[in-house]
N, C-alpha and C positions, 0 to 999 in steps of 0.2 A: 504493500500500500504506500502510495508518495506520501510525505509527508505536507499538510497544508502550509499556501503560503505565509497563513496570518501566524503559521509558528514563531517564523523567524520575528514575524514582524513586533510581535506582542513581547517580543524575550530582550533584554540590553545584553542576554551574556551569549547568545548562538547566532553562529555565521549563518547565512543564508548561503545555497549552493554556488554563487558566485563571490564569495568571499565579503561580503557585506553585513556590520553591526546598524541594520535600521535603524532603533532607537537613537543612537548616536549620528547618523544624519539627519534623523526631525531634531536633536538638539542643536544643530548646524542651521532647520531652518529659523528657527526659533532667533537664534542670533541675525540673523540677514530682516528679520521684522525690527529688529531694534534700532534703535539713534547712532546715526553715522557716527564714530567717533575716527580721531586719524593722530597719527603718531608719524614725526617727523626729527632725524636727528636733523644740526647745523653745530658749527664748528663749538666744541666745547659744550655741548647738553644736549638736550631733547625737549622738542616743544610736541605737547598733548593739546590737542583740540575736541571737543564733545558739540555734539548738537542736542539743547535741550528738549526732552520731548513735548510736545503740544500738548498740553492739558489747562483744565478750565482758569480764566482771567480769576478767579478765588481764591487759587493757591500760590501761595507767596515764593518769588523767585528763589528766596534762599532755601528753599526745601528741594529746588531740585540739582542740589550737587550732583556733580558728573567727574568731577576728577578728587580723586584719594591720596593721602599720602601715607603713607605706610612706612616709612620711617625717616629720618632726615635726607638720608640720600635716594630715596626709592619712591616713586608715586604711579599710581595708576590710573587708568581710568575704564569704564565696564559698558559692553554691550549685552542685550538682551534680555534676559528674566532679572528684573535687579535684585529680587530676595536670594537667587542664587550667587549675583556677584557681590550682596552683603556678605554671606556666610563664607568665600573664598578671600576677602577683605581683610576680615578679622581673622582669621585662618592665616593670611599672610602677617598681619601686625603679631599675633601670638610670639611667629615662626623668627621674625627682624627682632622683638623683645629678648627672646631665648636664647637667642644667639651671641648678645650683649651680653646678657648674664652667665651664658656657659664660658665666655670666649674673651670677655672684655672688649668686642672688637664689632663694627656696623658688621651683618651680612650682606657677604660678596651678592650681587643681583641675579646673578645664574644659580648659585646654587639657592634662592628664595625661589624662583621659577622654576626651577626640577622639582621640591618641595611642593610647591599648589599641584603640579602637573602629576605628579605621582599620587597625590591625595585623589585627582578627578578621575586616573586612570584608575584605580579602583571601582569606582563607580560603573566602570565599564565589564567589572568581574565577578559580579556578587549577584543572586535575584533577590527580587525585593525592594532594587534603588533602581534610580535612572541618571544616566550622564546628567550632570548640568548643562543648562541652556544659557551659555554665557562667556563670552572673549574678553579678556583681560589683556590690555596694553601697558606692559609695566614700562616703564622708563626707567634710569639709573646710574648714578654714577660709584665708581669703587676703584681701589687701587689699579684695576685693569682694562680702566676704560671708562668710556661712555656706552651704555646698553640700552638696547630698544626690544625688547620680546613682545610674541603676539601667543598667547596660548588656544588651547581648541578643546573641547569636550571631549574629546576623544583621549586629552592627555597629553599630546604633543604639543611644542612650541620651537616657536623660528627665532632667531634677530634679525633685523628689520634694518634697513634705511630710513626707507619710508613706508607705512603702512595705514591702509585705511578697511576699518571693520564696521558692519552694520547695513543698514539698507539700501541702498545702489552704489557698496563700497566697489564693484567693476569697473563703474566710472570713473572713478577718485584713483584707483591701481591703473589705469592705464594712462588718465595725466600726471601720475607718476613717473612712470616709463620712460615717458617723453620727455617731461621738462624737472625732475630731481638732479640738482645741483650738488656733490660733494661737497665739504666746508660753506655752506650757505651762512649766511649771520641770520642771528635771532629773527632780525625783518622781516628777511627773505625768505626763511622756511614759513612764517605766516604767511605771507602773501600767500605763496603755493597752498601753504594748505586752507586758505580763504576762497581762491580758487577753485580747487578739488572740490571743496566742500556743494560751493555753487553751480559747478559741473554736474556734480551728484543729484542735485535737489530738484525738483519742477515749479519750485516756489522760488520766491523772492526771498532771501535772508539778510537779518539785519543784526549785527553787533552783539544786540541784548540777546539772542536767539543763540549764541553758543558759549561755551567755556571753553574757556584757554588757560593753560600753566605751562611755565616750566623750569624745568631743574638743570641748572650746571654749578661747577665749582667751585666757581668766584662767590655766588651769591647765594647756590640752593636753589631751592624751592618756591619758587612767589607765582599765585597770577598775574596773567597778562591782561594790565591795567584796559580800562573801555577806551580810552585816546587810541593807543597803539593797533585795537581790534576796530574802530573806525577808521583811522587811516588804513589799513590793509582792506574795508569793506570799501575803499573810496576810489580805490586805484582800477 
């Protein structure tokens, strides 16, 4: 007797006969419904951009943070189910905490992303759970650099030049492609990713409609003030 399709489809932990975990592609599509976010190195840091999601004129702008910081040198920011990218969050702030107190010492940014990532891959091994539905763009800087990761439900994670996750993030990766500049200065990788963003979008975007930070070594971690986001929405 063949096995039904809806086996595979109903299970996180069994291949389908074409080597395929379903559940962990509806968590993939899950992420592609969520708020474009876009991660962009320039010389000396990383700029994170979010676009805020559209919800009613009643709820106050400060309630919808979009970019995290997880520890002095480390920030992220989350597409897709956000209760899942709360609980991988705090899961990361635990993991930057412990490592201070085991170590005396920030943790390196790759090894905080192999930690989320191996927490999520599990989720892909057990019944009973299901992958999270959620892209995490960590940013970072550490003895070894400047770092940009992009994680995935599945577990796995890349670093990045430039990366854009969420809802028509195809169109934002391919004026990538095109026009990502090596050592850009802080401006410059806004502008681009101001760009992309609008690339992406079928609307009209304005200033107030997304979050920007970012993190290098001179300064750290600060937002990127509403002037500097209106000038790049102007050019």
């Amino acid at each position: 007797m063949e096995p039904s399709s809806s086996m595979y489809d109903e299970a996180s932990t069994i291949f389908s006969p074409d080597g395929r975990l379903f559940q962990v592609e509806y968590a993939r599509e899950a992420v592609k419904k969520g708020a474009t976010t876009i991660g962009v190195k320039f010389k000396g840091g990383v700029l994170l951009l979010a676009q805020r999601p559209e919800v009613s004129h009643l709820v106050p702008s400060a309630s919808l943070e979009k970019i995290h910081r997880i520890d002095d040198h480390i920030i992220c920011t989350v597409t897709g189910l956000m209760a899942d990218g709360r609980h991988l969050i705090e899961l990361a702030r635990e993991e930057a905490q412990l490592n201070r107190i085991r170590y005396e010492d920030p943790i390196p940014v790759k090894i905080l992303v192999d930690s989320i990532c191996e927490y999520e891959h599990l989720y892909t091994q057990f019944d009973g759970v299901r992958p999270f539905g959620v892209v995490l763009l960590v940013a970072g800087i550490d003895s070894r650099g400047v770092h940009l990761f992009s994680t995935d439900p599945s577990g796995a994670y890349l670093g990045y030049k430039a990366i854009c996750e969420g809802s028509k993030s195809q169109t934002a990766m391919t004026y990538f492609s095109s026009n990502y500049a090596p050592n850009a200065s802080l401006g410059e990788a806004l502008d681009l990713s101001v760009a992309a963003l609008q690339k992406s979008s079928k609307k009209k975007l304005t200033p107030e409609m997304i979050d920007a930070a970012m993190i290098d070594a001179k300064s750290g971690f600060h937002p990127v003030s509403l002037e500097m986001k209106k000038k790049a929405f102007g050019k």
